[in-house]
N, CA, C and O atoms as CSV, one atom per row, in Angstrom:
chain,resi,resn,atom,element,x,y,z
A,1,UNK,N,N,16.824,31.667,126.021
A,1,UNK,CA,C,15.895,30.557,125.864
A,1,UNK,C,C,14.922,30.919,124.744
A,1,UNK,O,O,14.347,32.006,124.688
A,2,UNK,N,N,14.802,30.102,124.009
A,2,UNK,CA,C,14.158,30.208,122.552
A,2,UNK,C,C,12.661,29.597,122.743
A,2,UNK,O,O,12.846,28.387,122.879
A,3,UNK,N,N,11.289,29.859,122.816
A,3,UNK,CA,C,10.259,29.659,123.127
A,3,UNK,C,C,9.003,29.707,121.578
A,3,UNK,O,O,8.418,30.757,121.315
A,4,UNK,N,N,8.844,28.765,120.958
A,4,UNK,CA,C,8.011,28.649,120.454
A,4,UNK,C,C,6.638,27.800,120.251
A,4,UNK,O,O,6.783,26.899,121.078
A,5,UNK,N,N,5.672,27.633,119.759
A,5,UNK,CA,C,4.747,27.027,119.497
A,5,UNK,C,C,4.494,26.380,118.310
A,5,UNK,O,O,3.524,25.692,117.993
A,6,UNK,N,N,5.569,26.708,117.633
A,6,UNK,CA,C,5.682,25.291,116.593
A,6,UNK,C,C,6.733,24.403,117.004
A,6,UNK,O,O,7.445,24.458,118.006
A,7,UNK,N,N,6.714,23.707,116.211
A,7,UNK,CA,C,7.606,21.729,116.619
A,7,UNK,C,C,9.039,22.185,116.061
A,7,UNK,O,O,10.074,21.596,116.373
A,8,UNK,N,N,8.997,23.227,115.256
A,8,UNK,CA,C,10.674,23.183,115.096
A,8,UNK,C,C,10.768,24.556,115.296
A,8,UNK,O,O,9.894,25.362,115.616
A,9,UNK,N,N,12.353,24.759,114.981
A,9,UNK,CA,C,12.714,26.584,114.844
A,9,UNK,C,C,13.590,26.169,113.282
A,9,UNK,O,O,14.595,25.461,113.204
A,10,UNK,N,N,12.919,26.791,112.228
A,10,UNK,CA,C,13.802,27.098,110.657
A,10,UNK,C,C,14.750,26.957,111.010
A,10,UNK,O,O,14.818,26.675,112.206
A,11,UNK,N,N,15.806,27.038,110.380
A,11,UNK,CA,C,17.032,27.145,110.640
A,11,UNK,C,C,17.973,26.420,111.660
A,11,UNK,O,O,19.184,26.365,111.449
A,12,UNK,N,N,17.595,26.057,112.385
A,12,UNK,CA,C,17.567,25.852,113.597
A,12,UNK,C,C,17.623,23.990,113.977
A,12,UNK,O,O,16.725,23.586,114.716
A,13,UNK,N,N,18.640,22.973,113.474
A,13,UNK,CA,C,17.987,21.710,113.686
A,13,UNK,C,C,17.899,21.595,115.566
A,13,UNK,O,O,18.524,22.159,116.463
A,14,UNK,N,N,16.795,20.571,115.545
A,14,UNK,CA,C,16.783,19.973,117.156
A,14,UNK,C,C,18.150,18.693,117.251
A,14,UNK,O,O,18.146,17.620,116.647
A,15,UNK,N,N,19.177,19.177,118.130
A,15,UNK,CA,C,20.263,17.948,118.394
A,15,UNK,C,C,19.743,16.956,119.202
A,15,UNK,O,O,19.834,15.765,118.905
A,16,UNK,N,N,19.060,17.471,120.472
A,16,UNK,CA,C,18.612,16.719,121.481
A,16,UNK,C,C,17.066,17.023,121.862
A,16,UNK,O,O,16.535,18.128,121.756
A,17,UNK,N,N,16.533,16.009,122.258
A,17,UNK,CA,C,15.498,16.372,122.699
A,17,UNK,C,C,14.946,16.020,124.509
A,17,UNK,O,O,14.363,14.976,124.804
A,18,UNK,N,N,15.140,16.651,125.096
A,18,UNK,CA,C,14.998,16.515,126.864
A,18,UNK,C,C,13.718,16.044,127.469
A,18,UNK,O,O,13.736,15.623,128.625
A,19,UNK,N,N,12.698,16.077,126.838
A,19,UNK,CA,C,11.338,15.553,127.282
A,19,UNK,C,C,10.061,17.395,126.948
A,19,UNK,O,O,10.077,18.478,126.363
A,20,UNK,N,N,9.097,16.430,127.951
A,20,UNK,CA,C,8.123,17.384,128.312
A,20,UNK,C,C,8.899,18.304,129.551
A,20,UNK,O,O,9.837,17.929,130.254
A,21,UNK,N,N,8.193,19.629,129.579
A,21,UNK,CA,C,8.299,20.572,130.209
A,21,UNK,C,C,7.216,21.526,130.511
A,21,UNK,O,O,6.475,22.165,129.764
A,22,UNK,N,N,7.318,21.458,131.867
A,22,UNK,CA,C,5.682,22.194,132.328
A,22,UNK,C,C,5.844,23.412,133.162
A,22,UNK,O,O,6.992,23.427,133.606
A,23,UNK,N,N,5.124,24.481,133.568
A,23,UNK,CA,C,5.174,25.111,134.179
A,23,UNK,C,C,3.436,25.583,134.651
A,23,UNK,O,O,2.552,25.692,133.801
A,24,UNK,N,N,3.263,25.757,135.758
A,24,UNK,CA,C,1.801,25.985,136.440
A,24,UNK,C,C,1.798,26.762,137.108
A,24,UNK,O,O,2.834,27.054,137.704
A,25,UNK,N,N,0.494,27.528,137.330
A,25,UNK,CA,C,-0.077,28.704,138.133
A,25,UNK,C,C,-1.225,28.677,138.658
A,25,UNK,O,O,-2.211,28.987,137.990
A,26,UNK,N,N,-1.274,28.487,139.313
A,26,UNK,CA,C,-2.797,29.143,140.057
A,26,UNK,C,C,-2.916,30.448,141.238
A,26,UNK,O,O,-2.208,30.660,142.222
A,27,UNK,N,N,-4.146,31.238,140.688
A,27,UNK,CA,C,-4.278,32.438,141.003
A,27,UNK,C,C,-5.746,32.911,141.359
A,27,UNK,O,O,-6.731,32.652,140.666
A,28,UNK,N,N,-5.754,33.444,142.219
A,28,UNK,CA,C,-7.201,33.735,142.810
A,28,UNK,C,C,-7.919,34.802,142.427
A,28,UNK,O,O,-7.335,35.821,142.795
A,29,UNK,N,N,-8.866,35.026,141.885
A,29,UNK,CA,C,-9.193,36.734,141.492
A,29,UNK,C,C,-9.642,37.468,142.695
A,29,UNK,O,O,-10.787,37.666,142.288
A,30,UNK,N,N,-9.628,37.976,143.760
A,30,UNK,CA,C,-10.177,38.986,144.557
A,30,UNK,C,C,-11.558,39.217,144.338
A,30,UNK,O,O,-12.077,39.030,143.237
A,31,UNK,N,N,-12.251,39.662,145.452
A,31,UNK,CA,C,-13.649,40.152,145.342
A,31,UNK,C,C,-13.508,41.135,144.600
A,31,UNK,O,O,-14.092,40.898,143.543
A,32,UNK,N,N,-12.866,42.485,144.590
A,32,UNK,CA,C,-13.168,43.543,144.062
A,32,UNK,C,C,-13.063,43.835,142.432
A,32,UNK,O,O,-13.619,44.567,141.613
A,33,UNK,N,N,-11.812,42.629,142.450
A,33,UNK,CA,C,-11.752,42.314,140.683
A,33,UNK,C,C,-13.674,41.508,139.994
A,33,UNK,O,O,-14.519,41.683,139.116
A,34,UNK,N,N,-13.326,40.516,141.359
A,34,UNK,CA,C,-15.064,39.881,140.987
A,34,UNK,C,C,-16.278,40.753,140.570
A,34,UNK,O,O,-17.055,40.571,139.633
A,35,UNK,N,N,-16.243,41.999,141.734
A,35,UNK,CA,C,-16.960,42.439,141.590
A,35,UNK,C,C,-17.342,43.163,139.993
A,35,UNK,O,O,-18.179,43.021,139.102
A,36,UNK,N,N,-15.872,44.202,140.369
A,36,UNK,CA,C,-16.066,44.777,139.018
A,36,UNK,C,C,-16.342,44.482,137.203
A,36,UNK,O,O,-16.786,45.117,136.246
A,37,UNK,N,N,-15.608,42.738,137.554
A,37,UNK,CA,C,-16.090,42.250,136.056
A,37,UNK,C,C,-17.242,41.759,136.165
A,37,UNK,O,O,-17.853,41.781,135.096
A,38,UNK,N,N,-17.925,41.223,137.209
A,38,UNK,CA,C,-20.021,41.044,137.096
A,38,UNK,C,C,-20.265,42.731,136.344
A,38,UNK,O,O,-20.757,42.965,135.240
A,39,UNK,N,N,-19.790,43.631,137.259
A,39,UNK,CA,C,-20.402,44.982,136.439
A,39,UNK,C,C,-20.364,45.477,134.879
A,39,UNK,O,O,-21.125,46.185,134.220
A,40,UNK,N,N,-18.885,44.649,134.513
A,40,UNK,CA,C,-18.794,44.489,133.326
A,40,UNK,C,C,-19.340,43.900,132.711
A,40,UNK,O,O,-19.711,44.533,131.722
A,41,UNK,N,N,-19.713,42.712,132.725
A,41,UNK,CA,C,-20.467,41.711,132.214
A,41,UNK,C,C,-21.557,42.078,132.447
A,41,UNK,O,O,-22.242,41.288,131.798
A,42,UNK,N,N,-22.508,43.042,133.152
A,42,UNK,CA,C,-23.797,43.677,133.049
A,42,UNK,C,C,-24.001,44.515,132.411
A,42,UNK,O,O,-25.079,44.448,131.820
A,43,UNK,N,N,-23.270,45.563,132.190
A,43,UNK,CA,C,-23.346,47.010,130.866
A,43,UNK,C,C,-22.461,46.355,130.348
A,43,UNK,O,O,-21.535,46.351,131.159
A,44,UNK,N,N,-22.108,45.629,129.217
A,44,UNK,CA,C,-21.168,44.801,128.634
A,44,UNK,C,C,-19.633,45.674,129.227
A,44,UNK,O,O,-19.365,46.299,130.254
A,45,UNK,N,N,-18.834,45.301,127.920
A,45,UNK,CA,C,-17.430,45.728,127.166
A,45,UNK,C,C,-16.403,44.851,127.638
A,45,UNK,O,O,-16.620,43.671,127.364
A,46,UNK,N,N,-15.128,45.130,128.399
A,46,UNK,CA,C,-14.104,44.159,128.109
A,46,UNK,C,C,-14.158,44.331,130.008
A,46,UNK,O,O,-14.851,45.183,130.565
A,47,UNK,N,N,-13.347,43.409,130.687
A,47,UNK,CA,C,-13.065,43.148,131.857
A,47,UNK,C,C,-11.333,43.528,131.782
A,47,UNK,O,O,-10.473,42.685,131.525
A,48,UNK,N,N,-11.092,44.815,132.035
A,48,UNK,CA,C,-9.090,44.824,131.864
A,48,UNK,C,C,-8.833,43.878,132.958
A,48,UNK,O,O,-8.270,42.802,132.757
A,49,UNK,N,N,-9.435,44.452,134.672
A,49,UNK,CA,C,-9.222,43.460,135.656
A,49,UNK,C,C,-8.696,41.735,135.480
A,49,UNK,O,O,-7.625,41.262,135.859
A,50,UNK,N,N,-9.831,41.024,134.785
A,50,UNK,CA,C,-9.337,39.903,134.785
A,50,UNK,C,C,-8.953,39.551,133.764
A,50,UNK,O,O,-9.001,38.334,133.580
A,51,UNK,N,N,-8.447,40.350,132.736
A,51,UNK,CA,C,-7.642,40.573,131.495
A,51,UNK,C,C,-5.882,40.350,132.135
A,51,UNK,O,O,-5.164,39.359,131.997
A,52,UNK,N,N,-5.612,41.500,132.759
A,52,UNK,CA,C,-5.004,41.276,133.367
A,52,UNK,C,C,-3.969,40.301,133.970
A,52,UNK,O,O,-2.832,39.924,133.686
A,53,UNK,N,N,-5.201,39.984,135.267
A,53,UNK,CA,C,-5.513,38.512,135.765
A,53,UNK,C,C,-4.925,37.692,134.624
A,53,UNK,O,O,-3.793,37.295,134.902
A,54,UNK,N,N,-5.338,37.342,133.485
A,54,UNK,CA,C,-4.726,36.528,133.100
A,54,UNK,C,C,-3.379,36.329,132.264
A,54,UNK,O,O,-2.960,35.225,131.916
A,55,UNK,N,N,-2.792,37.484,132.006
A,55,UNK,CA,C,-1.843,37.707,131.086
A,55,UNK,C,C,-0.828,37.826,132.434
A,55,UNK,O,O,0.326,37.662,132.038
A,56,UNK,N,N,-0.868,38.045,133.830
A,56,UNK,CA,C,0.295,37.787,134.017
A,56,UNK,C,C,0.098,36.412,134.547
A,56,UNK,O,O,1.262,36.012,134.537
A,57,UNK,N,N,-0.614,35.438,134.999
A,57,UNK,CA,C,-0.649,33.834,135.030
A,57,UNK,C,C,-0.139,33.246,134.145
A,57,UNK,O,O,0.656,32.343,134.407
A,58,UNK,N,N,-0.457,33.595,132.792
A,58,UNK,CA,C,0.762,33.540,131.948
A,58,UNK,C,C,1.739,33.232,131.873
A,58,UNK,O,O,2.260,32.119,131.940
A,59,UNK,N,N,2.433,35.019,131.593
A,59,UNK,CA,C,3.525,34.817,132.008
A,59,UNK,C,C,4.166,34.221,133.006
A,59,UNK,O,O,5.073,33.461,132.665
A,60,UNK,N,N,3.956,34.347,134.145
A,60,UNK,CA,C,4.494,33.407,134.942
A,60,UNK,C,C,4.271,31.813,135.158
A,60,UNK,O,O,4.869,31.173,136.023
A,61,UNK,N,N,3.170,31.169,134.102
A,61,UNK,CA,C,3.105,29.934,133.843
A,61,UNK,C,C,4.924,29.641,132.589
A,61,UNK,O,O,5.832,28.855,132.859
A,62,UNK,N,N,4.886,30.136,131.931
A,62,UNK,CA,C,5.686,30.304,130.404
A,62,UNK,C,C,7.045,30.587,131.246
A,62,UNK,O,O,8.105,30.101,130.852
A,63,UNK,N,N,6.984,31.381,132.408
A,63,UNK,CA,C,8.616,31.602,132.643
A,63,UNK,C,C,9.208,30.463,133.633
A,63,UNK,O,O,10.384,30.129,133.776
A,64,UNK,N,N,7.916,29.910,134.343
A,64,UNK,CA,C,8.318,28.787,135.266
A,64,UNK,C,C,8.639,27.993,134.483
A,64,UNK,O,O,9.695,27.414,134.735
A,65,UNK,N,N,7.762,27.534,132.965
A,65,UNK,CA,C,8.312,26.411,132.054
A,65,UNK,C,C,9.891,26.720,131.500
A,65,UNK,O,O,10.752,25.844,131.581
A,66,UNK,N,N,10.127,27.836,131.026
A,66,UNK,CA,C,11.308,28.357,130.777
A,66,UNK,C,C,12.443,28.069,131.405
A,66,UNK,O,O,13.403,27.513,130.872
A,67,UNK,N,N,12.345,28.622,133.159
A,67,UNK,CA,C,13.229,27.744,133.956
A,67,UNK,C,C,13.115,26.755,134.293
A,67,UNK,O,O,14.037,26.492,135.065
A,68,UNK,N,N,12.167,25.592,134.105
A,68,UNK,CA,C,12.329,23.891,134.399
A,68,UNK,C,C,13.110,23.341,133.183
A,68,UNK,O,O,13.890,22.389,133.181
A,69,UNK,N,N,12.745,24.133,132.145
A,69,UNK,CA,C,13.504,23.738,130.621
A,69,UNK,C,C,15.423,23.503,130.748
A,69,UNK,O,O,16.083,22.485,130.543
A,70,UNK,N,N,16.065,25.495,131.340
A,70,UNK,CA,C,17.356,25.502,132.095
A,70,UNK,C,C,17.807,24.521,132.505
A,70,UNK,O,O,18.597,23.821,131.872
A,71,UNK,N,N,17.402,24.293,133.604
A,71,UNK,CA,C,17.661,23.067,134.468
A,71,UNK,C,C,17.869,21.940,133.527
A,71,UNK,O,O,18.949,21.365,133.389
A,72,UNK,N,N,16.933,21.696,132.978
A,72,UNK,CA,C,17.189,20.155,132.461
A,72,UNK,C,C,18.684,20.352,131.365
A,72,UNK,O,O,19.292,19.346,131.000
A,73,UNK,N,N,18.983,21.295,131.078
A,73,UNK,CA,C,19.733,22.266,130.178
A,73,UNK,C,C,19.429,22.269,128.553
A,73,UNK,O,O,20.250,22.120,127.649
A,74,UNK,N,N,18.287,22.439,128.472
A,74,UNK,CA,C,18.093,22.832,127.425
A,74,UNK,C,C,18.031,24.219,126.494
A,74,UNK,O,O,17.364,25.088,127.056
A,75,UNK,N,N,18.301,24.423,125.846
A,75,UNK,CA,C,17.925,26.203,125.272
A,75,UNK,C,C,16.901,26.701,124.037
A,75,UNK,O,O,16.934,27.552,123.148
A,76,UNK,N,N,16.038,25.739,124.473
A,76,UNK,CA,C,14.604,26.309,123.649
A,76,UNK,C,C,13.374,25.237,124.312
A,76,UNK,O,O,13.398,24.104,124.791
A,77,UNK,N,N,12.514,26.067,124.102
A,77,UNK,CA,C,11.404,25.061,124.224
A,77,UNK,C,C,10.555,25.179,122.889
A,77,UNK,O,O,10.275,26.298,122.457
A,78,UNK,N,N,10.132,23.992,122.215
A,78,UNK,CA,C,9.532,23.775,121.103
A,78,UNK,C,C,8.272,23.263,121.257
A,78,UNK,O,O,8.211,22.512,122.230
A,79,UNK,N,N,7.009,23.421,120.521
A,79,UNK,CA,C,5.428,22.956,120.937
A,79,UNK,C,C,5.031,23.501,122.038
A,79,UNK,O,O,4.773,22.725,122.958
A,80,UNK,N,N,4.884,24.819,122.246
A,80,UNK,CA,C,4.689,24.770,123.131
A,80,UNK,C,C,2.840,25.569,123.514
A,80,UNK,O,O,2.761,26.760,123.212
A,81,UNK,N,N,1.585,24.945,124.094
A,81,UNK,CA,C,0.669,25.009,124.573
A,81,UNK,C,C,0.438,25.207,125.999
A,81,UNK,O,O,0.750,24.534,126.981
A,82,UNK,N,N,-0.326,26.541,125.825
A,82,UNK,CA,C,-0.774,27.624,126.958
A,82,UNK,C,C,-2.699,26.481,127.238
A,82,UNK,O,O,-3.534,26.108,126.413
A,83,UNK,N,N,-2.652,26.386,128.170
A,83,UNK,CA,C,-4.511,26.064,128.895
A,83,UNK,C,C,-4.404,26.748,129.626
A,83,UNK,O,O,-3.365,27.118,130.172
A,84,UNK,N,N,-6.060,27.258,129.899
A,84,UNK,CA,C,-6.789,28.376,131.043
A,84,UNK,C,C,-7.952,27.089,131.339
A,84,UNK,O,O,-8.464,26.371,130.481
A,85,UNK,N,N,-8.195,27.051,132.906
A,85,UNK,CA,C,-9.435,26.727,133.318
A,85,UNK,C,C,-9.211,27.074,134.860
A,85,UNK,O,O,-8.253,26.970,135.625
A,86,UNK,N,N,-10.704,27.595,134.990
A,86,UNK,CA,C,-11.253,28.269,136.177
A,86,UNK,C,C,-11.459,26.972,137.054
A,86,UNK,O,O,-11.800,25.844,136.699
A,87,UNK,N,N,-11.128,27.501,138.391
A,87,UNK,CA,C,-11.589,26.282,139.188
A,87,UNK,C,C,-12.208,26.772,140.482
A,87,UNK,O,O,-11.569,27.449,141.286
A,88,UNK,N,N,-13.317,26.455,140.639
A,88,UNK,CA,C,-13.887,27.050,142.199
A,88,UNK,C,C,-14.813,27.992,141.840
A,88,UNK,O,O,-15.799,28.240,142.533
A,89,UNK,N,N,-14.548,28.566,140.741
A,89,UNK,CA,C,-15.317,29.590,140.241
A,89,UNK,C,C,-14.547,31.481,140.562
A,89,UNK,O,O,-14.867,32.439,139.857
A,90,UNK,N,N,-13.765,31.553,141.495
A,90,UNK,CA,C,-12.717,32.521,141.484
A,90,UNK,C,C,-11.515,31.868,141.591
A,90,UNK,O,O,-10.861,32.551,142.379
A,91,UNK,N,N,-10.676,30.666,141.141
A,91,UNK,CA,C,-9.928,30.550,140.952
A,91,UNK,C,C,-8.970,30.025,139.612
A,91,UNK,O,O,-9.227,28.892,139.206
A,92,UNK,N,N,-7.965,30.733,138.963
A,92,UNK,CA,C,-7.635,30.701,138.231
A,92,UNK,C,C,-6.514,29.559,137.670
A,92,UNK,O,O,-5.552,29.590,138.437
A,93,UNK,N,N,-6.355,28.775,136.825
A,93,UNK,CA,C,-5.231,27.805,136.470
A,93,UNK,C,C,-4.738,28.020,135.154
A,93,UNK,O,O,-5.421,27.883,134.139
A,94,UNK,N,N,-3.218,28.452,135.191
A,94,UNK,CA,C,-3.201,28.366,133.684
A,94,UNK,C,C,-1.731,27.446,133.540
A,94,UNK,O,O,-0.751,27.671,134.250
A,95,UNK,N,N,-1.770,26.570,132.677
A,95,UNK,CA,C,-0.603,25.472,131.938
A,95,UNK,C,C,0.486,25.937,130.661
A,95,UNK,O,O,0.195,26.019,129.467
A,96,UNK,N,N,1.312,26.107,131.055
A,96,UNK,CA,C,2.294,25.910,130.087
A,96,UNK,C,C,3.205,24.532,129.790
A,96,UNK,O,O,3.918,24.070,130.681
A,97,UNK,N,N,3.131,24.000,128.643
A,97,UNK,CA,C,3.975,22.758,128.482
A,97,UNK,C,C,4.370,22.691,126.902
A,97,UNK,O,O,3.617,22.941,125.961
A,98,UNK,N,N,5.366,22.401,126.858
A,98,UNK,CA,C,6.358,22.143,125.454
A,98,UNK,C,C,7.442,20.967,125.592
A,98,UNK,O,O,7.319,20.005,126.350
A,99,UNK,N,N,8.243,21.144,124.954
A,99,UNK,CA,C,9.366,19.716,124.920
A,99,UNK,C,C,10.432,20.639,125.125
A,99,UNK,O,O,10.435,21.670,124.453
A,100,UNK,N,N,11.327,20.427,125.943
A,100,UNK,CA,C,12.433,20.834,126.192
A,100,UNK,C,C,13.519,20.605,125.432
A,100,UNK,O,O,13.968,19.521,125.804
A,101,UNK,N,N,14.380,21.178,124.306
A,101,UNK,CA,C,15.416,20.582,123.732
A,101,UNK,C,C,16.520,21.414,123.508
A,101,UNK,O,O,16.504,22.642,123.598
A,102,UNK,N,N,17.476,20.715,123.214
A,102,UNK,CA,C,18.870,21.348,122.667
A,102,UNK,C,C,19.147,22.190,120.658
A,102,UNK,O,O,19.168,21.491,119.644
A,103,UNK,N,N,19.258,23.255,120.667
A,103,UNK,CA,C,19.045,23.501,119.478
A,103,UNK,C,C,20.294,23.744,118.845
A,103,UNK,O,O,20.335,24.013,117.644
């Protein structure tokens, strides 16, 4: 499965095009992650914890889109846009969506 964020792939024409394709996550951060990035965010520097936290929501936003893409049988996804927004205030949402097509 061919995954990009531009509208085409070089080389590459689009034969078909299958629609939109989404994939979603939501993920909770733990107190102890909470905790430790307030501490971070008080003597500054980086938070790995909810660094983390978010790189595998991610991925697993991008691989769920990946396999809804399969299914429809497509073998790339083209355009494709990652969103993050917090909800609740420890809870995490992140979006993957592109166009599903035949390359």
């Amino acid at each position: 499965m061919l995954l990009t964020t531009t509208p085409n792939v070089e080389g590459y024409p689009v034969r078909n095009y299958l629609g939109l394709v989404c994939g979603e996550v939501i993920e909770g951060v733990n107190f102890v992650k909470d905790f430790t990035a307030g501490l971070t965010n008080f003597f500054g520097g980086r938070s790995g914890s909810y660094e983390d936290e978010l790189i595998h929501a991610r991925e697993q936003a991008v691989e769920e889109m990946a396999q809804r893409a399969e299914q429809m049988g497509a073998n790339a996804v083209v355009g494709i846009d990652i969103d993050y927004e917090v909800l609740g205030g420890n809870m995490l949402m992140v979006t993957a969506s592109g166009t599903a097509v035949c390359i």
